[in-house]
C-alpha positions as semicolon CSV with decimal commas, in nm:
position;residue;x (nm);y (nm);z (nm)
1;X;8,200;7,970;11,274
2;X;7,875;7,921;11,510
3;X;7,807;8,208;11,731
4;X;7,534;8,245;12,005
5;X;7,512;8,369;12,350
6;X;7,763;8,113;12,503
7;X;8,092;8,253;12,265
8;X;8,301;8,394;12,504
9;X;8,411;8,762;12,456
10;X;8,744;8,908;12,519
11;X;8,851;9,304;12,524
12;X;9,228;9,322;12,438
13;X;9,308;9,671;12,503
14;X;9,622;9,793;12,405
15;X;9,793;10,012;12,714
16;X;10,153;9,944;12,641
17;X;10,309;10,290;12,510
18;X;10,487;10,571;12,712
19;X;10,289;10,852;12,487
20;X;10,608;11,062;12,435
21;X;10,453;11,288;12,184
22;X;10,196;11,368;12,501
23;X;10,492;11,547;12,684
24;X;10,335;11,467;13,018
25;X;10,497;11,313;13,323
26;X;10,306;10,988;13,302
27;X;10,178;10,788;12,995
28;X;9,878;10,910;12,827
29;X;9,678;10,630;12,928
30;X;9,709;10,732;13,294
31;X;9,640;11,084;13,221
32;X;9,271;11,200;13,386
33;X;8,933;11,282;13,182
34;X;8,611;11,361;13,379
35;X;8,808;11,243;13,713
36;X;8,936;10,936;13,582
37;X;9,241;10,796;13,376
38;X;9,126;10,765;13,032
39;X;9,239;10,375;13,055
40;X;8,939;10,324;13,287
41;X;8,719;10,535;13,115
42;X;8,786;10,279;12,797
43;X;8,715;9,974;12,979
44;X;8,442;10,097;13,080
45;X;8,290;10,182;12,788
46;X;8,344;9,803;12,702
47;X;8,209;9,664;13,050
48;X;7,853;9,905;12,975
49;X;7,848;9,779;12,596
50;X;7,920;9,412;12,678
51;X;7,813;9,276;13,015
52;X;8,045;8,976;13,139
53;X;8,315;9,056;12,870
54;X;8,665;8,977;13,047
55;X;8,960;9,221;12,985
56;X;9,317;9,176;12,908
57;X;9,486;9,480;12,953
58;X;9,826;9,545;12,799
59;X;10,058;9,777;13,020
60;X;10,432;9,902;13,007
61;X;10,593;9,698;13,291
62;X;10,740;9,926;13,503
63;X;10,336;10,073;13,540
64;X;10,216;9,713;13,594
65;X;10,183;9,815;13,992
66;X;10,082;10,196;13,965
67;X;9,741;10,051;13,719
68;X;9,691;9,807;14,054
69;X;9,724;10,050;14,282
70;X;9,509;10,316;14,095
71;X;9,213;10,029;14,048
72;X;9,226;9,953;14,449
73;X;9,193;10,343;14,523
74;X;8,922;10,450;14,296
75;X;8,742;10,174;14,352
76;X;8,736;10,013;14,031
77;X;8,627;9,644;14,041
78;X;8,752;9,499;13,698
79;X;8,914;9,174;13,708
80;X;9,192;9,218;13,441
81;X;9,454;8,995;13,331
82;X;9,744;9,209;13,318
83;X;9,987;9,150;13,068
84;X;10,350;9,335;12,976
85;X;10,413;9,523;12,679
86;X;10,621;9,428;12,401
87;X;10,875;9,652;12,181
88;X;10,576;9,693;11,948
89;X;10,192;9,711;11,929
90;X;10,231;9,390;11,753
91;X;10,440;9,240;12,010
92;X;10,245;9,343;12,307
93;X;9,872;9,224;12,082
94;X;10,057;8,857;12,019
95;X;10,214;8,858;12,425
96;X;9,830;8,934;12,527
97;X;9,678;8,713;12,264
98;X;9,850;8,420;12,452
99;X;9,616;8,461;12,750
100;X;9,275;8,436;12,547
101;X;9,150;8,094;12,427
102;X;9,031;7,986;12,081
103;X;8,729;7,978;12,000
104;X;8,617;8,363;12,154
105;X;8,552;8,705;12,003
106;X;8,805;8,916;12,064
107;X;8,789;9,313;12,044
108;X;9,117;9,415;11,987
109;X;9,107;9,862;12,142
110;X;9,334;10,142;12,147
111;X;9,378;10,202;12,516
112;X;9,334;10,604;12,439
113;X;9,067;10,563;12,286
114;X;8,740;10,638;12,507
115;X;8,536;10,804;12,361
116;X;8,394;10,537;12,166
117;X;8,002;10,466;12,211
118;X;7,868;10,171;12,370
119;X;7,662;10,141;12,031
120;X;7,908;10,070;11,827
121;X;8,070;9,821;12,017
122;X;7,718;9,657;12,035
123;X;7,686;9,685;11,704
124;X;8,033;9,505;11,587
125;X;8,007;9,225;11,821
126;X;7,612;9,122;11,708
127;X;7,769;9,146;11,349
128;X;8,055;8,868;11,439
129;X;7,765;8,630;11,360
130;X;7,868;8,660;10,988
131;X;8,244;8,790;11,014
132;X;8,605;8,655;11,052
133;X;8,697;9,017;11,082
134;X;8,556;9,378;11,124
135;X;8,696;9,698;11,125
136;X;8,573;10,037;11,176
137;X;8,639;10,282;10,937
138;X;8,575;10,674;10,915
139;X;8,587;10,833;10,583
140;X;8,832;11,104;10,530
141;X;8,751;11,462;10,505
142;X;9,099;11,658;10,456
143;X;9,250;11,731;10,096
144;X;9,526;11,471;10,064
145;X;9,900;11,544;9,916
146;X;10,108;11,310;9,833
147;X;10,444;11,469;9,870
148;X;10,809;11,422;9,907
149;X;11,089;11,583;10,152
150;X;11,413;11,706;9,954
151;X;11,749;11,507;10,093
152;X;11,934;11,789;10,118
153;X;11,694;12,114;10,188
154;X;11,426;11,923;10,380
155;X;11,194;12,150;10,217
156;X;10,882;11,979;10,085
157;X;10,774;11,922;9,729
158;X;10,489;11,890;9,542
159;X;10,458;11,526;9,307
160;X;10,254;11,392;8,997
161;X;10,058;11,143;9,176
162;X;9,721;11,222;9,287
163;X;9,493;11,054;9,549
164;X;9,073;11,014;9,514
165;X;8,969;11,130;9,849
166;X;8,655;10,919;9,838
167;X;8,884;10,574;9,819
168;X;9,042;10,697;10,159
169;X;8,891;10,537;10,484
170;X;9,065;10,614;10,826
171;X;9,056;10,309;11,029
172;X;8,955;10,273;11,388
173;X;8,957;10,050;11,657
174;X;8,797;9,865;11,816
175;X;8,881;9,521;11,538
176;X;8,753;9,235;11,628
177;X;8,833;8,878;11,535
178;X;8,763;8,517;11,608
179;X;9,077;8,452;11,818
180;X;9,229;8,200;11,677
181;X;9,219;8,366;11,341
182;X;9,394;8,627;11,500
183;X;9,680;8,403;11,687
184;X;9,734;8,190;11,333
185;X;9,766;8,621;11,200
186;X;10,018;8,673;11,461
187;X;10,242;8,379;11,420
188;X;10,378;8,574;11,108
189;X;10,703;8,696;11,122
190;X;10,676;9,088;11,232
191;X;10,688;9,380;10,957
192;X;10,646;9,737;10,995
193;X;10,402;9,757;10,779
194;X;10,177;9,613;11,028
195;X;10,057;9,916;11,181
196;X;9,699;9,773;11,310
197;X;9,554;9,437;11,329
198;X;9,377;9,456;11,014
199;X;9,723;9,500;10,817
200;X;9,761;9,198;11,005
201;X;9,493;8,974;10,955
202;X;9,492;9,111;10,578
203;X;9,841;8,981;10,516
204;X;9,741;8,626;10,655
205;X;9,478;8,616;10,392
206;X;9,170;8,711;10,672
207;X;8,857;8,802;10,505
208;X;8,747;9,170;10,648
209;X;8,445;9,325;10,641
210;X;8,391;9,689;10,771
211;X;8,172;9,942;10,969
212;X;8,132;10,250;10,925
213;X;8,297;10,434;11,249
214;X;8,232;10,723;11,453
215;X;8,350;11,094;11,389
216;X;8,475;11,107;11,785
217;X;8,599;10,782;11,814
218;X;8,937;10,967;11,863
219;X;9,285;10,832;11,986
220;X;9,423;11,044;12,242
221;X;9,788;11,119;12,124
222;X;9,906;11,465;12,191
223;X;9,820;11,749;12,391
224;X;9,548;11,930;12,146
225;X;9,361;11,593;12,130
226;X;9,342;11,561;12,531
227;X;9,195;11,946;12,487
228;X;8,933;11,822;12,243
229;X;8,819;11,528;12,438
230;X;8,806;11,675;12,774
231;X;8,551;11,901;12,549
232;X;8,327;11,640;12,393
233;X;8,296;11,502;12,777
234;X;8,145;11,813;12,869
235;X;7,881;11,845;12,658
């Protein structure tokens, strides 16, 4: 595929989740970093990295008016095309993938996800040039177990198998794709083990390549995670 300044470049960012392990009153996405809801503080990252990209954001329908609402009062001028969630993350990425046309880069991002740098996401769009696919990936640090849960006790036990800690990558987002590469990836019939859009694209036979990520490129999921990024916005 050709690329130059004309492609047209698409953030997909993927709002559509009530965050129930947050325990909070409203979504996680909604919540407030820094004085803002950490779904603006996202795009944003993406409007500073990529001048002119255009955002679809994907939102749990019943907050479809509230994310209006809260753009009008802070004041933040980001023409979005809003799009419902699905039952799934894949379901709501192939609803929004429906509103971007072929031939574009799209950046496919967690919607919790803001502390990512505006250099990486510079970064993985000049490297499209050369990619169907990119991912960023973060190696892992933590001894790994593989283990299993007893039926009856629920206790859990230790196994044979062993894992090489050096194999182990932890991906990231955000991926990013030519778009229709991604649709033709979404036409396939949905499976759980699609649990990203690399798993994805790799089923549907999408070359990947990969970056390395970022240690604080962290998706905001539960209430110790809020704690650490309101932190690492501080310094």
């Amino acid at each position: 595929m050709n690329f130059d300044g004309s492609i047209k470049k698409f953030l997909l960012v993927t709002a559509g989740g009530h965050g129930t392990r947050m325990g909070a009153a409203l979504p996680k996405q909604f919540l407030e970093l820094s004085g803002k809801a950490i779904l603006q503080l996202t795009i944003e990252r993406f409007l500073e990295a990529v001048p002119g990209i255009r955002v679809v954001t994907v939102l749990p329908k019943e907050f479809i008016g509230e994310w209006k609402e809260y753009c009008s009062s802070r004041n933040f001028i980001c023409p979005q095309i809003l799009v419902e969630g699905g039952i799934t993350r894949f379901h709501s990425v192939k609803n929004a993938l429906g509103r971007i046309p072929d031939g574009a880069i799209v950046a496919v991002h967690d919607g919790v996800r803001p502390l990512v740098s505006k250099e990486l996401i510079s970064e993985m769009f000049s490297r499209m040039d050369g990619c169907r696919g990119l991912i960023p990936v973060f190696p892992s640090t933590d001894t790994l177990k593989v283990l299993e849960r007893d039926r009856v006790s629920g206790e859990l036990k230790t196994t044979e198998e062993k894992v090489d800690r050096s194999r182990i990558w932890c991906a990231q987002t955000p991926q990013i794709f030519w778009s229709e590469d991604l649709k033709r990836a979404y036409s396939q019939p949905y499976d759980t083990s699609f649990t990203d859009d690399a798993s994805v694209a790799q089923e549907y036979k999408i070359p990947l390549s990969y970056i390395e990520g970022e240690r604080f490129n962290i998706k905001i999921t539960t209430p110790e995670d809020l704690v650490l990024a309101k932190a690492l916005l501080s310094r």
